[in-house]
C-alpha positions, 0 to 999 in steps of 0.5 A: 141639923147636926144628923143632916151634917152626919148624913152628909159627911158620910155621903162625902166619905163614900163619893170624895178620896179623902186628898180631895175632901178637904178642897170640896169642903173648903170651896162648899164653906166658901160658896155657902158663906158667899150665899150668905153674904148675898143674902144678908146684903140684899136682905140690909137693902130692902130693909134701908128701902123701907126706911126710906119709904116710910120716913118719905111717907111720915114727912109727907103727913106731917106737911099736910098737917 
């Protein structure tokens, strides 16, 4: 993770005047960090849709016994 980190700093110093880098990083920190965000909201409501599911299928059981 960390050569890939290295390999990516040095790409950015070869494409991006230095003035700029900081604002490139800044809104790449911001895009990723939204990503994950995303991800992990999405990940919390499939995981509440299976509870849900699964509570509805234990109560279903338990009325047929």
């Amino acid at each position: 993770m960390d050569r890939l980190r290295i390999k990516l700093a040095k790409v950015h110093q070869l494409i991006i005047p230095h003035s700029q880098s900081h604002i490139f990083h800044f809104s790449f920190f911001i895009f990723h960090f939204s990503f994950f965000i995303f991800h992990f909201s999405f990940f919390i409501f499939h995981f509440s849709f299976f509870i849900f599911h699964f509570s509805f299928f234990i109560k279903k059981k338990a009325a047929k016994t």
